[in-house]
C-alpha positions as CSV (number, residue, x, y, z in Angstrom):
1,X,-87.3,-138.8,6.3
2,X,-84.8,-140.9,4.4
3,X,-83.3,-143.4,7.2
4,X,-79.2,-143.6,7.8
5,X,-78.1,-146.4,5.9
6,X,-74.1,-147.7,6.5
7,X,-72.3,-147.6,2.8
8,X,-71.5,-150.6,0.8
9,X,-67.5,-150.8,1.0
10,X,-65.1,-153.8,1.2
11,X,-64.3,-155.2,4.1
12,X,-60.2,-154.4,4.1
13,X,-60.1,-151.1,3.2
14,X,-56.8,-148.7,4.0
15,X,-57.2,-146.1,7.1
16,X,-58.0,-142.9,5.3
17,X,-60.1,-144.3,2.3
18,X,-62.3,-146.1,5.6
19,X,-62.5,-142.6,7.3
20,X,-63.2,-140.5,4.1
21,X,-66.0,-143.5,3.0
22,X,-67.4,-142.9,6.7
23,X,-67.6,-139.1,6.0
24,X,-69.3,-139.6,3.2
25,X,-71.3,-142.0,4.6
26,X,-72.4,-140.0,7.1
27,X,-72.9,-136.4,5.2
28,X,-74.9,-138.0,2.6
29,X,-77.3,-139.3,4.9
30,X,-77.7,-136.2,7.1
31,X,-78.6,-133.8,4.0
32,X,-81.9,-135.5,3.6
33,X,-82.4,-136.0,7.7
34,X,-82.0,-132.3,8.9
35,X,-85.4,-131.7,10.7
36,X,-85.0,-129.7,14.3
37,X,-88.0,-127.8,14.2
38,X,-90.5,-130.3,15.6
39,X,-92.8,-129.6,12.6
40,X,-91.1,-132.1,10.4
41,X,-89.7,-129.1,7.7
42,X,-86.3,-129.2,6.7
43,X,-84.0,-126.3,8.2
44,X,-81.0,-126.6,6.1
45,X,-81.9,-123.7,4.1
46,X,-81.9,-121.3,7.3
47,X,-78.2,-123.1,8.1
48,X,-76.8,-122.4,4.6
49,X,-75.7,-118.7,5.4
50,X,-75.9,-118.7,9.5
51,X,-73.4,-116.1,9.9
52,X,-73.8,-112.4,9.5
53,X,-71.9,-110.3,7.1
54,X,-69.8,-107.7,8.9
55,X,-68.2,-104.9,6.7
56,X,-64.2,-105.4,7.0
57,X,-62.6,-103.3,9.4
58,X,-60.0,-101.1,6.9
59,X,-56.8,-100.9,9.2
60,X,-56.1,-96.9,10.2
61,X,-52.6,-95.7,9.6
62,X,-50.2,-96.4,12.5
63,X,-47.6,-93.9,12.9
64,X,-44.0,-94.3,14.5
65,X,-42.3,-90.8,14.5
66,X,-43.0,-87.4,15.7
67,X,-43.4,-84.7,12.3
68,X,-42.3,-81.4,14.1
69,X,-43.8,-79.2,10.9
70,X,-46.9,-81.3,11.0
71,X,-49.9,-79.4,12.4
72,X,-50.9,-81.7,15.5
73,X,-54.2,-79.5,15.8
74,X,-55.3,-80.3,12.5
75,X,-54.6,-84.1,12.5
76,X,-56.3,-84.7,15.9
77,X,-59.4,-83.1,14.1
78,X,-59.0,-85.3,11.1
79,X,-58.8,-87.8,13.6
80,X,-61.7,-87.5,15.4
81,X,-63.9,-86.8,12.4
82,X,-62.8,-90.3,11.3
83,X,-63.9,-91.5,14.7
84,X,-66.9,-90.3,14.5
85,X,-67.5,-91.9,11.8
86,X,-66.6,-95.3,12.8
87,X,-66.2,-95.2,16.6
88,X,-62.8,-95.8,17.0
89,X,-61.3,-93.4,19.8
90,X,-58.5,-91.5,19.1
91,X,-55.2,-92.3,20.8
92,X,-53.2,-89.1,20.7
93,X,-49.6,-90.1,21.9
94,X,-47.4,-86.9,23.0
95,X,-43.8,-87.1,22.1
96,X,-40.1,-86.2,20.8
97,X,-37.6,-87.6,18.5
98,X,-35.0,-87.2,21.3
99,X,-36.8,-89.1,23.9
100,X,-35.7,-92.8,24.2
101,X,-38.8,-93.5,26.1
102,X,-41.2,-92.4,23.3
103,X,-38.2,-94.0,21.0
104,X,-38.8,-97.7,22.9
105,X,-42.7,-97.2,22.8
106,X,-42.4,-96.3,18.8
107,X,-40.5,-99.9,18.5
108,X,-42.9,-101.6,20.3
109,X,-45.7,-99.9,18.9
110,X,-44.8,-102.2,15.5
111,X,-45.1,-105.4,17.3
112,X,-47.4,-107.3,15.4
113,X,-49.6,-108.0,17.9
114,X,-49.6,-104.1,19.0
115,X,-50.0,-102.7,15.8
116,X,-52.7,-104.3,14.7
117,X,-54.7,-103.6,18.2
118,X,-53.8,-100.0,17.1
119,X,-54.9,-100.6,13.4
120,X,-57.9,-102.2,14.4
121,X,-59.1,-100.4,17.6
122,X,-58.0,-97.1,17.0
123,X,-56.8,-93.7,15.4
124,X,-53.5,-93.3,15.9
125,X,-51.8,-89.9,16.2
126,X,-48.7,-88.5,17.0
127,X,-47.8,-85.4,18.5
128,X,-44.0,-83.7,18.7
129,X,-43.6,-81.5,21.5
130,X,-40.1,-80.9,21.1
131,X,-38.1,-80.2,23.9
132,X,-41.3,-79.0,25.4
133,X,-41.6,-76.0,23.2
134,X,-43.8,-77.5,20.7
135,X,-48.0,-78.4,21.1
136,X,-47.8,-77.7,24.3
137,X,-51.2,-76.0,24.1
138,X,-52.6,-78.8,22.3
139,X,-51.3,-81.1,25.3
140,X,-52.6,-79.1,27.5
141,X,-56.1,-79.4,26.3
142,X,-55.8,-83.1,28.4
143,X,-52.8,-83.4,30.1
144,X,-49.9,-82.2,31.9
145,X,-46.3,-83.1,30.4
146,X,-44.6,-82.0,33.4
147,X,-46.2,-84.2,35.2
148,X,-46.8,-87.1,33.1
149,X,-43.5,-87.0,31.5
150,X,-43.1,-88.2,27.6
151,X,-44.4,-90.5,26.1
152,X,-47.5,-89.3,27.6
153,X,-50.8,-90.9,26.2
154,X,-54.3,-89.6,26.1
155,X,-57.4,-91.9,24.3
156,X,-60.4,-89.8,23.4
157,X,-63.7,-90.7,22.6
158,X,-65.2,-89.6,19.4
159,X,-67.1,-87.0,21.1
160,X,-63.9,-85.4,22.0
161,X,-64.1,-85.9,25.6
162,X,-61.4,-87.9,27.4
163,X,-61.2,-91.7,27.8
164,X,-58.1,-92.3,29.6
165,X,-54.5,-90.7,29.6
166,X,-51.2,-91.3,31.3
167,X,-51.6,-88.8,33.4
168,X,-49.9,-90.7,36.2
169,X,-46.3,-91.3,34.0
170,X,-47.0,-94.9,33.4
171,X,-45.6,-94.9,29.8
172,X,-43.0,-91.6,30.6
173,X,-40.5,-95.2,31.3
174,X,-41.5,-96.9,28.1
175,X,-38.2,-98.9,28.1
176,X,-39.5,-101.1,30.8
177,X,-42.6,-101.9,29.0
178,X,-43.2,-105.2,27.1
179,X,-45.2,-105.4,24.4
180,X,-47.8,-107.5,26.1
181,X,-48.3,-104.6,28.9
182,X,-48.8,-102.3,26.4
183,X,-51.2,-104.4,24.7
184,X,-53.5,-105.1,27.9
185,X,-53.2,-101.2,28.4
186,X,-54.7,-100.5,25.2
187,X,-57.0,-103.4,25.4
188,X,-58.2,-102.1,29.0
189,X,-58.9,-98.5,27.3
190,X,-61.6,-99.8,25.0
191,X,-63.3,-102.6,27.5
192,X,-63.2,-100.4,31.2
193,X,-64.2,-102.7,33.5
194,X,-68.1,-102.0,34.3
195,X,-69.1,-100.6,38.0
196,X,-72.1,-102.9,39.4
């Protein structure tokens, strides 16, 4: 083991050329002094790569408008095959164009900090119902839109089966909603708190 010797530098020396001689100083004579393991080997290979590699998470498509010829059936299956592949749940958000709630939630849905919870976290899709002529079957399938009123929100896991919805008309008064609220309501959805 190579002891830790101070450099050679002149005795006036300006603030940062002291502190970046000190660094030096002080890197140079840890490289040859990193032993931890009690057996006197050197450890710095194991610490030149000590984080994992995680595959980037590619952001999912975050719609803002309600497609009354798209076929809502069709892209919630899309959806959740795409969940099961990567475990995002699906958040299927039920809505109309004429619906200033679901109007306000669309705005705040491309808050930055919202949107990328949504890109990030989960699937995204977005269902017209019309004047409640339209998908109403689909709806159905999870949740009442009499009662829940629109925007009505249900997150699914990627088995199908239901994570959490609006059911009780929290988001039917999106106007009232900040951002932040909507963001701890999706956050909440993917980290329930745990019954001990």
């Amino acid at each position: 083991m190579r002891p830790l010797r101070a450099p050679t530098v002149p005795t006036v020396l300006p603030p940062l050329a002291l502190t970046c001689a000190l660094l030096l100083a002080l890197l140079s004579g840890l490289t040859g002094c990193v032993r931890v393991d009690g057996r006197g080997e050197a450890l710095a290979p194991h610490y030149a790569h000590p984080f994992v590699s995680v595959a980037p998470v590619v952001p999912a498509p975050v719609p803002t408008t309600y497609d009354a010829s798209a076929d809502a059936s069709a892209e919630v299956a899309a959806a959740l095959a795409q969940s099961r592949r990567d475990g995002r749940p699906v958040l299927v958000e039920f809505g109309a164009a004429w619906c200033a709630d679901c109007q306000a939630l669309a705005q705040r849905v491309g808050d930055p900090g919202v949107k990328l919870l949504l890109q990030r976290d989960y699937r995204l899709v977005t269902v017209d119902v019309g004047h409640y002529d339209r998908n109403t079957a689909l709806a159905a399938r999870w949740i009442d839109l009499k009662r829940s009123g629109i925007p009505a929100l249900v997150v699914l896991n990627p088995s199908g089966s239901v994570r959490a919805t609006t059911a009780d008309g929290s988001f039917a008064n999106a106007r009232t909603l900040s951002s932040d609220a909507i963001a701890n309501r999706l956050v909440g959805w993917l980290y329930p708190p745990s019954r001990s």
